[in-house]
N, C-alpha and C positions, 0 to 999 in steps of 0.2 A: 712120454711123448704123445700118448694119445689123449691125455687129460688137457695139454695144450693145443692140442687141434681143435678140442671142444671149447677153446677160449676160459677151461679153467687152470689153477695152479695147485701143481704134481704134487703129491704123498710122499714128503721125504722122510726118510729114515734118520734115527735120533742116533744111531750106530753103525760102521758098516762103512763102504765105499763104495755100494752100488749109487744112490741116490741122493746125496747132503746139500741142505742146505746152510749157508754163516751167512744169519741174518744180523748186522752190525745193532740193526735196535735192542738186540737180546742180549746183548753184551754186557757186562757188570758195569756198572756205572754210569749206564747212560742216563744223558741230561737231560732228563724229561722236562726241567721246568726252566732250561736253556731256552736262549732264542735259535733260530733254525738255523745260523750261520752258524753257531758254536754245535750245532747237532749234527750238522751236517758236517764239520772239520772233524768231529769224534768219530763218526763214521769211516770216513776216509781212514783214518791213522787206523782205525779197525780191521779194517779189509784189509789193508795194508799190512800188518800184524799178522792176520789170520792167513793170509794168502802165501807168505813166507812161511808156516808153521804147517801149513797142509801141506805145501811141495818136502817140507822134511818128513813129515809122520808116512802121507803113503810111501814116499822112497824107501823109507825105514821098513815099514811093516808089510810093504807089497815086495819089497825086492827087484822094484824097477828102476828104469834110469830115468831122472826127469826132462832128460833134453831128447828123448826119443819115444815115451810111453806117456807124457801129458802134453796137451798143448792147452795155452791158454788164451783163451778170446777174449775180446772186446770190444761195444760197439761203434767205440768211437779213437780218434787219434789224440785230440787234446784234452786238457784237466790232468786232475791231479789220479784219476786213473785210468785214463788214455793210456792207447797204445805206446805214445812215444814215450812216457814216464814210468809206464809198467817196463817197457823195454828196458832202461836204464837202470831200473831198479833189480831186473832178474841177471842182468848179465854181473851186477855186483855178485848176487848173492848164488848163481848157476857156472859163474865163469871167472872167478875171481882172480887178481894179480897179485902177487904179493909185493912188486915194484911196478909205478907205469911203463909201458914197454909199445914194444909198436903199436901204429893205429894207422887205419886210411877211413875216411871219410865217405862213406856211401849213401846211399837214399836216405831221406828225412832225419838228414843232419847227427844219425848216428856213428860214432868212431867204432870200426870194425878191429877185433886182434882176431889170434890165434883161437880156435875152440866156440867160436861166437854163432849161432845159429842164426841160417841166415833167408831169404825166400827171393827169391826172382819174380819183379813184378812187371816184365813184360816179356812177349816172346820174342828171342834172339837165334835168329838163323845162321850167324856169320862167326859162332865162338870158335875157340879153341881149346886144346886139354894141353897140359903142362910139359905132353912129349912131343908140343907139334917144333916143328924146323926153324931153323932160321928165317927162312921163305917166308911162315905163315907168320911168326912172329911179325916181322919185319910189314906185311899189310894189314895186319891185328894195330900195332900202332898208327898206322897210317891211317887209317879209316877209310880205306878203299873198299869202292861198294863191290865192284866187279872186278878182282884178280885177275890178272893176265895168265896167271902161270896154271894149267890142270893141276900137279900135284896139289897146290896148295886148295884148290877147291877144295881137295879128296880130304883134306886133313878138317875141313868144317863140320861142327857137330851143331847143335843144337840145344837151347836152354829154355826151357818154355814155362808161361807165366806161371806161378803157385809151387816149383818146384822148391824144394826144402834142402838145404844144405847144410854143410859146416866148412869153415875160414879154417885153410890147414897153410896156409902160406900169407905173410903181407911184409910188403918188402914196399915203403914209401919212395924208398931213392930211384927206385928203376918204376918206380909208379905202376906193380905188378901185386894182384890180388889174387891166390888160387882159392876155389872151394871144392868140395867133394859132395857128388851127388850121388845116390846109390845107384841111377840106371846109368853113369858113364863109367869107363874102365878105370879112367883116373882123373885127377883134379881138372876142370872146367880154368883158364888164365883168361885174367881180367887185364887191360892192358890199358883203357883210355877212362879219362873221365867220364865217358857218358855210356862205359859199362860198368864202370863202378857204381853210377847212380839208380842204376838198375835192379840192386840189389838193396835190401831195407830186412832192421833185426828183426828177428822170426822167434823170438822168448813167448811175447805176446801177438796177435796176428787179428787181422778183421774178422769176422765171420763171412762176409763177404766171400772171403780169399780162402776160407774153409772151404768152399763148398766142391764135393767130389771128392774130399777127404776122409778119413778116417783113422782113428785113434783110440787106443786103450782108452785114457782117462781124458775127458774133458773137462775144463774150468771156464766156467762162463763168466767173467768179472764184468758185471752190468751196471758197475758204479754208484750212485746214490740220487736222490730224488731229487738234488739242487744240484749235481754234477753232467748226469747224465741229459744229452739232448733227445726227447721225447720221441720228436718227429724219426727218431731212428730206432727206437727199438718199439718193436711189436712182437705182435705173434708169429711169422714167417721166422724171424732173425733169429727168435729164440729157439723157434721148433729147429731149424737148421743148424744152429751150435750145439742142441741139446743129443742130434740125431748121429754128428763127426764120433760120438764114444761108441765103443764096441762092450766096454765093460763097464763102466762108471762116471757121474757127470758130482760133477760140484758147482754150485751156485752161488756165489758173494754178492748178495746185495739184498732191501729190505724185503720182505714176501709182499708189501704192498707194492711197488714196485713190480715186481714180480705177474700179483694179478692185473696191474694195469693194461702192463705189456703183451699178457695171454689175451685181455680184452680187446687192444687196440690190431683195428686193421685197415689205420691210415695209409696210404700210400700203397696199397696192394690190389687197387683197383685199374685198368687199363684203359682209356679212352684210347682207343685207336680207330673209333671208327670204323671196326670191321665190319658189322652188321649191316649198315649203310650202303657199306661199298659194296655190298654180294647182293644186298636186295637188287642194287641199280644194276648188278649184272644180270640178274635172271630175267628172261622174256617168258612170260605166260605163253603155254600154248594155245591159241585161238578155242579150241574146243574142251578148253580149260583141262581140269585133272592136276594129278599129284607132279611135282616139279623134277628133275631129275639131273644128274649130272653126265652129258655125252662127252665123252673123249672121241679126240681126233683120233681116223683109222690108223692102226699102229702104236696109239699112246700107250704107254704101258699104267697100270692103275693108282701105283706109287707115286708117279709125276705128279699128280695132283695136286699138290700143294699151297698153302698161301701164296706164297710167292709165284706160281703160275694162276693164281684164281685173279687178283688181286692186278696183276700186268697185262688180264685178259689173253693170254696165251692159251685156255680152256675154256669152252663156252658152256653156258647153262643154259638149258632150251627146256622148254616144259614138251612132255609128250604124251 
């Protein structure tokens, strides 16, 4: 992590699970005197390969579970290893059926069953758990904002953006989703379509939606030079997926690549104009001197903030 703060690319280890890199160019057979469309599809099928073969080996030799001790990032949703394709691909090979069997349809177009790993992407104040009453049922599907009844207040919990679950109930006919989260007692009931859409597979996940998490193993699938969109991966996105592991990160994609991204610090710069706007607040003291910040009598020091510098609710006097 700290070699990519410095905008270089990390010392991975040729052994081990602390630090790996699968770099798809190193691969046996690649086309080097291929055209880059045909390098770029060898690629892909590689990661792809490799990515299924890593989640078996550390399961294997680490003795972990891979739906609760890896997560796998990515920095983007479409292509052929986007999140929506990586999702599809791990619920095969993480959650497999041996006949098709239920499914309900949630966020970005994924079919949800039993065992599916799952993330709530926005915060929802109005759920319910799978022992709530008739009552709360009853305005769960209704989609009433403000319940009439107290009890049924009392039975509202709450599901906020980035939590991580699992599909332990899906029942299409009564149009009923439960998941289970580990800070509530018992399954979270999903009851309308626009709480089901709320929810999107969580095999693969943004880094983005990483962020405040953490993780035994990380996988960083940063895709390939002709797949991946540029303008999103830099050095932020990677130091921030690289940072989610507590023990071990892994890295699928080429190490050129790789240093581009520790180079690039497109889009990490802020025009907000704040500089501007704090010069215009400050008044020189007439007898000139060093500038200072007066709080109104009573303000406490903490108050100080953007947000009151910025609204002029704090004045800057020179004294």
């Amino acid at each position: 992590a700290d070699a990519l703060n410095r905008g270089e690319v990390p010392v991975f280890a040729t052994r081990g699970y602390d630090v790996r890199l699968f770099d798809p160019q190193t691969a046996p057979g690649f086309p080097t005197d291929a055209s880059v469309e045909d390098q770029d599809a060898f690629e892909v099928r590689v990661v792809q390969k490799w990515l299924q073969q890593a989640l078996i080996r550390y399961t294997a030799d680490l003795g972990i579970n891979p739906l609760h001790d890896i997560q796998i990032y990515a920095p983007q949703r479409t292509g052929p290893l986007g999140l929506q394709a990586l999702n599809l691909a791990l619920q095969q090979q993480l959650n497999p059926v041996a006949a098709p069997g239920l499914t309900m349809r949630i966020g970005d177009f994924f079919h949800a069953r039993v065992g599916d790993k799952v993330m709530q992407t926005r915060n929802s104040y109005r759920m319910r758990l799978n022992t709530a009453s008739v009552a709360a049922r009853a305005f769960g599907r209704s989609g009433t904002r403000v319940p009439e009844s107290p009890d049924v207040v009392k039975e509202l919990v709450s599901v906020m953006n980035g939590q991580v679950g699992f599909v332990t109930r899906v029942d299409p006919v009564k149009g009923e989703l439960e998941v289970t989260f580990d800070d509530l007692p018992h399954p979270a009931l999903y009851l309308r379509p626009e709480e089901w859409r709320l929810l999107t597979a969580a095999f693969a996940i943004s880094v983005h939606k990483s962020q405040g998490s953490e993780i035994p193993y990380a996988f960083l699938v940063l895709g390939t030079a002709a797949t991946v969109n540029h303008r999103l991966l830099n050095r932020p996105l990677i130091y921030t997926g690289w940072t989610r592991a507590r023990q071990g990160v892994a890295v699928f994609a080429p190490r050129s690549l790789i240093a581009n991204a520790a180079a690039n610090l497109d889009g990490t710069s802020r025009w907000s104009n704040l500089g501007r706007r704090l010069r215009d607040l400050v008044r020189t003291h007439p007898g000139g001197g060093r500038r200072k910040l007066i709080l109104p009598a009573g303000t406490a020091t903490p108050a100080a903030g953007p947000r009151q510098l910025l609204s002029a609710q704090i004045p800057l006097v020179g004294v």
